[in-house]
N, C-alpha and C positions, 0 to 999 in steps of 0.2 A: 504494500500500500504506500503511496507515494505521498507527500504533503497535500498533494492537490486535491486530489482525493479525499485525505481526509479532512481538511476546509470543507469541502463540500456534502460531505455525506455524513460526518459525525462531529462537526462542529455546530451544525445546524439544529441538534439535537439540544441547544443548550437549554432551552425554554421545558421542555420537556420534563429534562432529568432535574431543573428546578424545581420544575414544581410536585417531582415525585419526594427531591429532598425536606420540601417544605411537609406536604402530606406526611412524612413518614418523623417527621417533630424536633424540625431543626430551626432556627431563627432565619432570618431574612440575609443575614450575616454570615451565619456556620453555612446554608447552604450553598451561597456564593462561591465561597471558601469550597467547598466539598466537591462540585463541581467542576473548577478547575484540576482540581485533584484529580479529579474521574479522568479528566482530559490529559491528564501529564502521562496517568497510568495507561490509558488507551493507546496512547502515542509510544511507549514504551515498549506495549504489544502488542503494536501495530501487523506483526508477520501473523498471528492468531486470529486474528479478528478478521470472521466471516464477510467475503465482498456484497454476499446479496442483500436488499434492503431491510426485508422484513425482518431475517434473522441478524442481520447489523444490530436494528433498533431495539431488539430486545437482547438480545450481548451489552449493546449500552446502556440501556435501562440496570441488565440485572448486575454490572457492574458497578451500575451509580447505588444497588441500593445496597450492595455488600459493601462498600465506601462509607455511607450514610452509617450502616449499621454498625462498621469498625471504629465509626467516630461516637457515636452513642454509646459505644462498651468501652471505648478509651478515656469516658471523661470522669474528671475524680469525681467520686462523693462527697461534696461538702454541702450543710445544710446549717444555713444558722438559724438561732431563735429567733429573729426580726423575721425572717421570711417567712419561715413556720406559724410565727402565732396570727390568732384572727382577728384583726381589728375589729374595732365594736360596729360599725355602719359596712362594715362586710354582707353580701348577702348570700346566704347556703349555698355550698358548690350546687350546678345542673345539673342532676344526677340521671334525669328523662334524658334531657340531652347528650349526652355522654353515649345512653343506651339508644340511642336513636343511631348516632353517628356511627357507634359500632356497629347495629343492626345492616345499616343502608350501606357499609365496608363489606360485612359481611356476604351480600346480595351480589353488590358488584364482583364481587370473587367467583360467585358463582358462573358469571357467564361467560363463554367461549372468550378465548385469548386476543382475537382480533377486536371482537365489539368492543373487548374490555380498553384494549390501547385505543380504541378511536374514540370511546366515551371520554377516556381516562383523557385523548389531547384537547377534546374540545372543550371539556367540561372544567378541568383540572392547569388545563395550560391556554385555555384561550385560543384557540387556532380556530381557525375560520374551516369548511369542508375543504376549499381549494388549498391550503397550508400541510392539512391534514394529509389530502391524496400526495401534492408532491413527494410531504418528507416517508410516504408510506408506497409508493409507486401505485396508487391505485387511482381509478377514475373518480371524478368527482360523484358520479353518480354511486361506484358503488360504498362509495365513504357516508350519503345521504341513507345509502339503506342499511347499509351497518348501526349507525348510529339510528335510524328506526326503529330497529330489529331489537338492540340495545336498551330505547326507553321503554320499547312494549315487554321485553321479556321483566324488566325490572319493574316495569306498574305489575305483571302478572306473578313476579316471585311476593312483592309486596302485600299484594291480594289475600295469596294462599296461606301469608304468614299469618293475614287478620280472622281467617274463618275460623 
């Protein structure tokens, strides 16, 4: 893989592997930081890293989140009292919420690997369908029916959770 190459084909992914660092409970900062990372390490093993698109961007995904995940196990424990205690006009953690967001993580895991990345760029990174088809070699159309396929399957997993 040649530099040009990868400018084109895995630098473009930046947006992406952002916003998986950010989902996965990193600051605005650390994933900044973490993503370069991803890219120094990419660049590194560059002779490994599969030419064709689809299995590119999940190599680089599942790169960025073993990255993500070495830097959540590498950070020290430290917890002071000030952080910890509850201020008086504090108001009770979300604890619906919490269960919710896990719930609807949950859901999305279940659907097929492509819906799940093209849910995951539009929803999760902002890409527009045309964005979407580029960085994934597919037609715009069938990015529009993926991500159809994708809201319907998750109203219908939703559904069968409430009966």
């Amino acid at each position: 893989m040649n530099e040009e190459y990868f400018r084109s084909h895995v630098m473009v992914l930046k947006g992406p592997l952002y916003g998986l660092a950010i989902r996965l409970g990193l600051s605005p900062d650390e994933a900044a930081d973490t993503v370069q990372d991803t890219f120094v390490k990419l660049w590194k093993s560059r002779d490994r890293i599969p030419l064709d698109n689809p299995d590119l961007t999940r190599y680089c995904l599942a790169s960025m989140r073993n990255t993500v995940l070495t830097a959540l196990t590498s950070r020290p424990l430290h917890c002071s009292l000030a952080a910890t205690a509850l201020k008086v006009d504090d108001s009770p953690p979300d604890f619906e919420a919490d269960d919710e967001m896990y719930r609807f993580n949950r859901l999305i895991n279940r659907l097929p690997e492509q819906q799940r990345l093209v849910l995951s760029l539009s929803a999760f990174s902002g890409l527009d369908n045309r964005m979407i088809a580029d960085r994934l070699q597919l037609s715009e159309v069938n990015v529009r029916q993926l991500l159809s396929r994708a809201r319907k399957k998750l109203k219908e997993f939703m559904q069968n959770e409430q009966e």
